[in-house]
N, C-alpha and C positions, 0 to 999 in steps of 0.2 A: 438453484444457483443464484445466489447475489451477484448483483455488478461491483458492490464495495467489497474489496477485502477487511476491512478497518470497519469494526461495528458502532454505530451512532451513538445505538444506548449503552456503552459500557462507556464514553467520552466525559459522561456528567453536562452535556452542552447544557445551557444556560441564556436567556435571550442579553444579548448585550457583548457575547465572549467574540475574541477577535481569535480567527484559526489560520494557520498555516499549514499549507502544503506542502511541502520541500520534497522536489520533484514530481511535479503533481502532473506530468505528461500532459494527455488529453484532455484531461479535467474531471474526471469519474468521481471522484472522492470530492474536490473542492465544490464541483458544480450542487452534488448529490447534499452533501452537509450544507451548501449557501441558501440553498433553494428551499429547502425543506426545514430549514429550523432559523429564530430568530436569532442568526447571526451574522457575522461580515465576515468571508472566509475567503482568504489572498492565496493563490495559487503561483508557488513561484518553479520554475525549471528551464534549462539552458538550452533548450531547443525548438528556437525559433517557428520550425515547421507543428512542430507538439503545441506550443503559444498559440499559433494559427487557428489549430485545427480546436482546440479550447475553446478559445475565442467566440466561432462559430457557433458550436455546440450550446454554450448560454446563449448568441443570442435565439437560435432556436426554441430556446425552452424556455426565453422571457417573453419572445413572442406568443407563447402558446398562453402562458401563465399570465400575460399581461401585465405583468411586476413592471412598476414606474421607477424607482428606485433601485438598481440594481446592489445587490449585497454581496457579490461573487464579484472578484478582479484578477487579472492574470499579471505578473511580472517575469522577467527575463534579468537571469540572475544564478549566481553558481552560488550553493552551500556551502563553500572553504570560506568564504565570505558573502553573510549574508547580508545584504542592504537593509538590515532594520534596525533600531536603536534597541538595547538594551534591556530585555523584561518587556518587551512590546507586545506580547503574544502572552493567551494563559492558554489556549489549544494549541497543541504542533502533532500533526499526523506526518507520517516518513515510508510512504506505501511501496514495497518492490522496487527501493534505489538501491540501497546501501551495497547489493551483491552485486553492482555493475561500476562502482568508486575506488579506486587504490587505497583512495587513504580516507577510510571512510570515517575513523574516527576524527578527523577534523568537523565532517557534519555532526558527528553527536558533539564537541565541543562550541560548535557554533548553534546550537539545539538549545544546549545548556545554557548560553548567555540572553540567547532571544525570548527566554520562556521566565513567566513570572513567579516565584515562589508558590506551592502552594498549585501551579499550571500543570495540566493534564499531557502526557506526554506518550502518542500512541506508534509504533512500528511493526512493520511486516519486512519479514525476507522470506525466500524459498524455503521449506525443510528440507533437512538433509538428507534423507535419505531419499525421496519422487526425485530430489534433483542431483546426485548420485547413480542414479541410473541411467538417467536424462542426459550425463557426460560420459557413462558408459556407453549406452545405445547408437551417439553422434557426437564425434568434434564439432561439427557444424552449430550446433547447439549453440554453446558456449565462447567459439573460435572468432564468429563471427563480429563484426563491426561494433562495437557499443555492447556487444555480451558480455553473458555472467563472468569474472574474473576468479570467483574464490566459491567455495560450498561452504554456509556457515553454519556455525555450531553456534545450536541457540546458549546453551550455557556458558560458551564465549564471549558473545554477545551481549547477554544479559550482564554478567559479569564488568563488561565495559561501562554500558550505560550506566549501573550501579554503583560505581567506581567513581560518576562525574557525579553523584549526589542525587540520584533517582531510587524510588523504591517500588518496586512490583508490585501492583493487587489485582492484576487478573492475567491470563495468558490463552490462546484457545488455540485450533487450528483447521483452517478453511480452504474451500474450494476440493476438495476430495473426488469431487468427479473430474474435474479439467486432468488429473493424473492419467489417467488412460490416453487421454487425446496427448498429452504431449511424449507420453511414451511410445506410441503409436505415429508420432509423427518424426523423432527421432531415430525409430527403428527403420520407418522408409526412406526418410529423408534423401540420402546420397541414390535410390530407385527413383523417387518422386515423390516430391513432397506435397502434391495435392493429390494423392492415392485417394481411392475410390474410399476407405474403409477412414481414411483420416477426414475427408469434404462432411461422410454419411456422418462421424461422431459429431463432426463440429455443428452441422446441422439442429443433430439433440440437445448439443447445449445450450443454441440459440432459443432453442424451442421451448428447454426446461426455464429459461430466464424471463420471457414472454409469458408461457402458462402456470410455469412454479403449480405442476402435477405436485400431492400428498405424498405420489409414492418417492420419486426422485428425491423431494425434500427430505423424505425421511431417512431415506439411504444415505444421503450425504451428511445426514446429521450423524447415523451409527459410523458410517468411515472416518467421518472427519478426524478425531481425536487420536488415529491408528494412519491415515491415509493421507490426511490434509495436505493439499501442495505448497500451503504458507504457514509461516508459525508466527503468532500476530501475540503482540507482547504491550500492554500499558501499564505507566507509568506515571507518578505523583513526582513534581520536582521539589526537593527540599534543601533546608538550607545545609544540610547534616550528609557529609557520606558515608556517614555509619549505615550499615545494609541491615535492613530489619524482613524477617520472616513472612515468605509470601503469604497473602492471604488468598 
């Protein structure tokens, strides 16, 4: 199990590139690409307590790293409008928001303006089918405070972003073991949702992310492409919306 959904190396990162988070919650993604490769990578999302707990999180891990300069920053700031100037960004990663925004194509049109020609342009939503079932097994799921609004259809999707003048060259799809756990915790949910059988999976996941065992990795490699719980899509911004054939 990775902690990233959003993979480094398909990104093309670069020492010098300036990356955006949009919706970058706790920091998983901004902290993981800031820290680990020669870039400046800005973490922006609209809840205060998620900024918080970010925050913290780097400075933990500058502390450990002893980095004097820090290259990871957090802002507070919604996607309908983003506080940056115009092409200011040639990375923008958009991890597990988009399925919880009404209108979420204003964040890809505010994507589109922030991101430099020629800029890498990476997103994850849920697949539809894990999270399909997920609104089968529990209203709770979904119903709750800040939940999923809609199940997307990645050719939907894709289709939109393509539409603002992106072309697709890679697609994958990740996390294929957390599928159990959240259908498992769906199905007890309204009994209990710290069930003995839901605490015991989450336990394994913790465990496989810490030891990353051969064999888990490898099962989650064969599921992923059939099972995966996200469908993780990147993107080249161009100047052209002419949609040209995946690679």
């Amino acid at each position: 199990m990775s902690l990233e959904t959003i993979n480094a190396a398909l990104l093309d990162l670069t020492p010098g590139d300036l990356l955006l988070d949009l919706g970058s919650g706790e920091g998983r993604h901004t902290i993981s690409f800031g820290l680990s490769q020669q870039i400046t990578a800005v973490g922006l999302d609209l809840s205060h307590a998620d900024l918080k707990t970010a925050t913290e999180r780097l400075s933990d891990f500058q502390d450990l790293s002893g980095a004097e300069s820090p290259r990871v920053c957090f802002t507070q700031g919604s996607g309908n409008q983003l506080p940056f100037k115009d092409q200011q960004f040639n990375k923008v990663v958009c991890s597990e928001v988009l399925e919880h925004i009404h209108d979420y194509q204003a964040f890809l049109r505010e994507i589109k303006r922030v991101i430099q020609p020629g800029g890498v342009f990476a997103v994850s939503v849920p697949a539809a089918f894990p999270e399909w079932v997920c609104w089968k097994l529990s209203d709770a799921y979904h119903a709750m405070e800040g939940g999923h609004i809609r199940i997307f259809s990645a050719s939907t999707l894709h289709r939109n972003i393509e539409q603002l003048g992106f072309k697709r060259y890679r697609s994958h799809r990740a996390h294929a073991l957390h599928v159990p756990y959240w259908w498992l915790k769906c199905l007890l949910w309204r009994a209990d949702p710290q069930h003995p059988v839901v605490t015991t999976y989450h336990r394994f996941l913790v465990w496989d992310l810490m030891k990353k065992p051969w064999i888990s990795r490898t099962l989650e490699r064969i599921l992923n492409p059939i099972l995966g719980k996200s469908i993780v899509m990147y993107y080249v911004a161009t100047a052209s919306h002419s949609p040209e054939p995946e690679r």
